[in-house]
C-alpha positions in Angstrom: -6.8 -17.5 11.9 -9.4 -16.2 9.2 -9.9 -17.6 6.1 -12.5 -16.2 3.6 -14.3 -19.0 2.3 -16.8 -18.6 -0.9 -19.4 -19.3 2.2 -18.1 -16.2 4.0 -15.6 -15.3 6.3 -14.4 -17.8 9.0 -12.4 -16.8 12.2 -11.0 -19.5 13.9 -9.1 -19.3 17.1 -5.5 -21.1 17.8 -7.5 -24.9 18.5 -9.1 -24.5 15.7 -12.4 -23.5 16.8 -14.9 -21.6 15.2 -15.7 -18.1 16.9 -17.3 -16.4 14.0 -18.7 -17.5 10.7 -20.4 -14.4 8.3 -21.8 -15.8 5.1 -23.5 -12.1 4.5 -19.5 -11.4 3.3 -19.4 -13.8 1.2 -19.3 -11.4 -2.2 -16.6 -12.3 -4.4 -12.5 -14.2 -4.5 -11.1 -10.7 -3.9 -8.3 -10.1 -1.0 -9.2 -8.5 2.4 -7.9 -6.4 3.8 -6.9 -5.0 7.9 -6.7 -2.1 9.4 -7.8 0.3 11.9 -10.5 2.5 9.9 -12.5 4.0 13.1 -9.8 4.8 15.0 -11.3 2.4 18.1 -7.5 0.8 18.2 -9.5 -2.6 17.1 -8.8 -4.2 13.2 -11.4 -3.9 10.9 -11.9 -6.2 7.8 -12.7 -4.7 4.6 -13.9 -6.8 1.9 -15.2 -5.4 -1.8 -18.3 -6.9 -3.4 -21.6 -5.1 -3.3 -20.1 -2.0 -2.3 -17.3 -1.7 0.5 -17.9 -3.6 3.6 -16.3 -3.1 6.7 -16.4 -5.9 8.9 -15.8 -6.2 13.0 -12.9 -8.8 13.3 -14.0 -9.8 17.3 -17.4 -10.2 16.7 -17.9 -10.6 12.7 -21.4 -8.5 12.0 -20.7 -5.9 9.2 -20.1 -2.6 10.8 -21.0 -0.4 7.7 -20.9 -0.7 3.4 -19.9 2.0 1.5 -21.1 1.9 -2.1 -19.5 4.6 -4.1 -16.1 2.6 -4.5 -16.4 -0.3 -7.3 -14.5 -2.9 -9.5 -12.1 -2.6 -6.8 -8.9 -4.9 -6.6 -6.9 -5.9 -3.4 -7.1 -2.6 -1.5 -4.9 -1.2 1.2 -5.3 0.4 4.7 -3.1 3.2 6.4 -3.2 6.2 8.3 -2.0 8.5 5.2 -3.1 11.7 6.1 -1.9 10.7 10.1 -5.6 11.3 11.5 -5.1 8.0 13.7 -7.0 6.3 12.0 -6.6 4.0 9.1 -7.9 5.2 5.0 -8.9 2.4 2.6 -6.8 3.0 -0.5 -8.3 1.3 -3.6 -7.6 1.0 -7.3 -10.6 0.7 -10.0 -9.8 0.5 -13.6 -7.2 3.7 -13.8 -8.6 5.5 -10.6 -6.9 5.1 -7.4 -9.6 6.4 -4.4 -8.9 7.1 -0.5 -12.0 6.7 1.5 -12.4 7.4 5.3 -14.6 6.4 7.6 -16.5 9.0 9.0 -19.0 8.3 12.0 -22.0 10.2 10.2 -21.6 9.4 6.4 -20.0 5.8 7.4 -17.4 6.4 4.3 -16.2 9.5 2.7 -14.4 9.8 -0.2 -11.2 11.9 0.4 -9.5 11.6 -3.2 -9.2 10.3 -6.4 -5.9 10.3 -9.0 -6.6 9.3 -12.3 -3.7 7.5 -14.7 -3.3 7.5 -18.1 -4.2 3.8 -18.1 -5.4 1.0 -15.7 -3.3 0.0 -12.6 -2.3 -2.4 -10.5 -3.0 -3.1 -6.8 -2.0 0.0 -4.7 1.5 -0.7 -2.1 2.4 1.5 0.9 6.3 2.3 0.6 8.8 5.1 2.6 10.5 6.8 -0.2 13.4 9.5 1.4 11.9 8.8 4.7 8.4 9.7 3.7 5.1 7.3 3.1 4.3 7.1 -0.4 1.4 5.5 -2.2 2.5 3.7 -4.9 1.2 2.2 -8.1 2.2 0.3 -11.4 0.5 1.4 -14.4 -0.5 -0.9 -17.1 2.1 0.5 -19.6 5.1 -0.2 -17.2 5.5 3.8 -15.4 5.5 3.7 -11.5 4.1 6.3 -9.5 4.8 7.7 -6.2 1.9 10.1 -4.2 2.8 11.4 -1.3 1.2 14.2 1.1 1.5 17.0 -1.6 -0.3 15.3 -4.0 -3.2 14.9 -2.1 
C-alpha cells in the first residue's frame, strides 16, 4: 500500500510494515501517478513538485527529476506512441505536454497542444477502437488527440 504523506511517500507491505519511507518526495498534495516510464517492466512513481520526479516503487530513491514540466495537475502515464514504454501526459494551465524518458536526457519532451483556455486533468479513453487523449476545457468543449495529432 502507498500512501503519500505531507512527510513523503510511505510503502507499506500487506502486515502493514514499513518497507520504504522518502521524505525527499515530499513536494506538494498533488496525485501520483504509475506507470512504466523506462520500459524495465517495473512501476515507476511520478510525483510533481520541484520539477518532475520519478520515483523507484521497490526500493523508493528518486530515479531522475525533470524540470521543464510545471504547475502540473494529476498527470497520466501510457504507452501512446506504443514504444513499450510508458509517456507522462501532463496538463499546465492550457498546455497539455507528453514527456518520455530517455536514458541520456532523463526526460524529453515529445509534445505540447495548447487550448484556447485552461484544462482539466488529462484521461486515457478508446474512442472507435483507438487510444485517445482526452481533455475538458475550462469553457465546457472536450477534446480528443489521438496518433494524428501528434
Amino acid at each position: 500500500m502507498l500512501y503519500s504523506l505531507r512527510e513523503g511517500f510511505v510503502l507499506l507491505d500487506r502486515e502493514r510494515n514499513i518497507v520504504w519511507n522518502n521524505p525527499q518526495a515530499a513536494v506538494n498534495n498533488m496525485w501520483p501517478s504509475l506507470g512504466d516510464v523506462n520500459g524495465d517492466g517495473v512501476l515507476e512513481l511520478l510525483q510533481f513538485g520541484a520539477g518532475m520526479r520519478v520515483i523507484n516503487i521497490t526500493t523508493g530513491p528518486i530515479e531522475w527529476i525533470f524540470p521543464g514540466v510545471g504547475g502540473t495537475i494529476e498527470p497520466i502515464m501510457a504507452d501512446i506512441n506504443n514504444g513499450g514504454r510508458d509517456e507522462v501526459i501532463v496538463a499546465a494551465n492550457n498546455t497539455l505536454t507528453a514527456v518520455a524518458y530517455h536514458k541520456n536526457e532523463e526526460g524529453k519532451i515529445l509534445w505540447k497542444k495548447s487550448f484556447p483556455v485552461n484544462i482539466g486533468a488529462p484521461a486515457i479513453a478508446e474512442i472507435d477502437g483507438n487510444m485517445q487523449i482526452v481533455v475538458i476545457c475550462k469553457d465546457g468543449y472536450v477534446y480528443g488527440l489521438g496518433s494524428s495529432e501528434q
